[in-house]
C-alpha angles and dihedrals in degrees: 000000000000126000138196096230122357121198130210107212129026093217123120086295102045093042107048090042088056096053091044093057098044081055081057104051103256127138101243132194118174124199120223126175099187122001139355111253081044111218100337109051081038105028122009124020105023105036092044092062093044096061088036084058092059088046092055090039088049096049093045087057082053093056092040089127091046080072095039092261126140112219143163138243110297122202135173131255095198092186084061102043080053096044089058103050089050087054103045077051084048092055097041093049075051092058092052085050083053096049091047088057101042094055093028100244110171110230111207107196129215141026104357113199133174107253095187129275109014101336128102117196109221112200125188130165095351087308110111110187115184125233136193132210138164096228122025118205115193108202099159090144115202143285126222113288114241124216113222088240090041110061111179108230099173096239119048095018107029144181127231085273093060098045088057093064108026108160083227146017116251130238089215134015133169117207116198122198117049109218121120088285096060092033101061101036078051082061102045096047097053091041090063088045106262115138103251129192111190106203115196119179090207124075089256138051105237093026098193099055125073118300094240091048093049088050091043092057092035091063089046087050092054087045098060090048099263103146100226118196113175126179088040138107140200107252097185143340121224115208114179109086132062087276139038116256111203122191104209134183119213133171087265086060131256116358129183119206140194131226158140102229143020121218116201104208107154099125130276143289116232112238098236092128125106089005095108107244098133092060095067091034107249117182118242131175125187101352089317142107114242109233137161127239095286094039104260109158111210092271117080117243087023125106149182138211139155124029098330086079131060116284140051113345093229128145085225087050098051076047102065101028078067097059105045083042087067101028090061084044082059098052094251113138102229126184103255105230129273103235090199088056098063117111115220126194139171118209105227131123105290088026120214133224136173147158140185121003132351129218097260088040092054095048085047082057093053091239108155093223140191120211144203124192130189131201118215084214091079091045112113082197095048093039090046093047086053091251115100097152132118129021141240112237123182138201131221141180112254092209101055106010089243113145113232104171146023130191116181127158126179133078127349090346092131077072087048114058106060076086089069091040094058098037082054094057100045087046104227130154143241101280089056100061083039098048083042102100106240109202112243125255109030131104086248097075088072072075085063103044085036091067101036091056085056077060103040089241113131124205120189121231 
């Protein structure tokens, strides 16, 4: 059987890829070794706000009087809050199935492998079938990264996938590694009443984003009881006992705590291996494989999308790498991505987002910046919904008034920044967003005031 284009890995790259060259005419399979959505509809972006859900439904029942509602006790079934979010993954793997239907998309299912030029071996129970294709896309996505001194075993010391389906919830758990994986599992775990320590080996929780976000969500993090230790690292996990035993060290010195379980989070590895691109010599570089702006990998025919290739590890990323991937296959001419111009957000509460520089990113640069900055404390929105913490603060050039970066963190601001994004994109500057109407009262209009403080103006809420 030939093909016009095959794809390794049926995750936000691979199938969206997929729909987007069936639009355009070609003949389309897609390998899958396990579900259809990949990591991040089963295992990663789905399932984990789902669960997140529960956690912010389960503390606003908490607050109830805060709102002058009388409630009763609420407690947690953890099988259920679990059973949920399996089953919110299980429909949207359902709706993949729909789309590859719709737009007849083969799926070939099991252990996908390159077999030289044009052709990928599938193997699946001890049966191995060849296919051809014109143009091979490998979209096979990454796994969680493990430490020498942190194996992962799946039961006492886990991985994200893990920590979507525990049996039972823990009475203790210690997370190390702060990104927006750790972060946000930190989160969810403490909402639902289990004792949480967050350990981070940098100065800073969230070390990518912006320094005052990262304070700002470290001191909502201690306040909810997270117990939160930066500048530390894990020496060493025993085991043996009922409970782990791990040897930290912190900036205080050496420190032994006590849990039930361990959760890697310390980034991912990219799944390059066994896929046989050494056999057709395709360049990699730090865990990465090398490709050009389009994707192109340096064999002809053989591309790479999504997190096995350099850039942000985002499922929209992985989205959109996919489609320009096929539209240039199909002899389309579309715009490469502006890196700078991914937002990035972490669903905790408050949630992050960013996009663009930070403050200290733009300084390294050597940008000379102007920047506003907006507290949710004067937000009528963010006062009235009971969450009036955190800020957005935005970043201009000096020299021409463009915005080129955002960093907000506090409550509902994932549904915030696509505004910067696009402002970003279309280049404009800071009285436009400011001469823009913001409806009143939302949590978008600290866009707004954040941009008319960069300017000294002042508009009252």
């Amino acid at each position: 059987m030939k093909y016009d284009i095959i794809i390794l890995g049926s995750g936000p790259g691979g199938y969206v890829a997929a729909i987007r060259a069936a639009q355009l005419g070609k003949k389309v399979a897609v390998v899958e070794k396990e579900t259809l959505g990949g990591i991040c509809l089963n295992w990663g972006c789905i399932p984990t706000k789902a669960l997140l859900r529960t956690a912010q439904v389960f503390n606003d029942i908490k607050h109830a009087s805060d709102f002058g509602i009388i409630a009763g006790e609420a407690n947690i079934d953890f099988e259920a809050m679990i059973r949920r979010s399996r089953n919110v993954a299980e429909k949207m793997s359902k709706g993949v199935q729909y789309l590859f239907k719709k737009n007849n998309i083969e799926l070939l299912q099991g252990f996908g492998k390159l077999a030289g030029n044009n052709k990928v071996e599938v193997s699946l129970d001890g049966n191995t079938t060849t296919y051809e294709a014109d143009n091979i896309i490998i979209a096979t996505g990454a796994r969680s990264r493990e430490l020498p001194n942190l194996k992962i075993d799946g039961k006492k010391i886990i991985g994200y996938r893990q920590a979507l389906s525990l049996q039972k919830q823990p009475e203790s758990m210690l997370v190390v590694g702060s990104g927006a994986i750790g972060s946000e599992f930190a989160y969810l775990y403490n909402s639902i009443g289990t004792k949480v320590t967050l350990v981070e080996i940098f100065p800073n929780i969230v070390p990518l984003e912006d320094v005052e976000v990262s304070k700002q969500l470290g001191r909502s993090f201690k306040k909810s009881g997270i117990k939160v230790l930066t500048n530390s690292t894990v020496e060493e996990v025993d085991t043996s006992g009922e409970k782990n035993k791990v040897k930290l060290q912190t900036r205080k010195g050496e420190e032994i705590i006590e849990c039930d379980i361990v959760l890697s989070a310390v980034g991912i590895k990219s799944n390059i291996e066994n896929i046989g691109i050494e056999n057709l010599g395709i360049e990699t570089e730090k865990d990465k494989i090398v490709v050009d702006k389009y994707y192109q990998t340096n064999v002809e025919g053989v591309y790479a999308i999504g997190d096995i290739v350099k850039g942000q590890a985002l499922a929209h990323v992985a989205s959109h790498e996919g489609i320009i991937c096929v539209e240039k296959i199909a002899g389309l001419n579309p715009e490469p991505i502006d890196y700078n111009n991914v937002p990035a957000c972490t669903y905790t509460q408050p949630e992050i987002a960013s996009v663009g520089y930070s403050e200290q990113s733009a300084i390294d640069a050597d940008i000379e910046i102007k920047i506003g900055k907006f507290p949710f404390t004067a937000s009528g929105k963010a006062t009235t919904a009971g969450h009036n913490e955190g800020f957005v603060k935005l970043i201009f050039n000096a020299k021409d008034d463009k915005i080129i970066g955002a960093n907000m963190v506090g409550y509902n601001v994932t549904e915030m920044i696509a505004e910067i994004v696009i402002a970003k994109k279309s280049e404009l500057r800071g009285h436009d967003i400011i001469k823009s109407i913001h409806p009143h009262p939302t949590m978008s209009e600290a866009t707004m005031e954040a941009a008319a403080a960069a300017y000294d103006e002042v508009i009252h809420l």
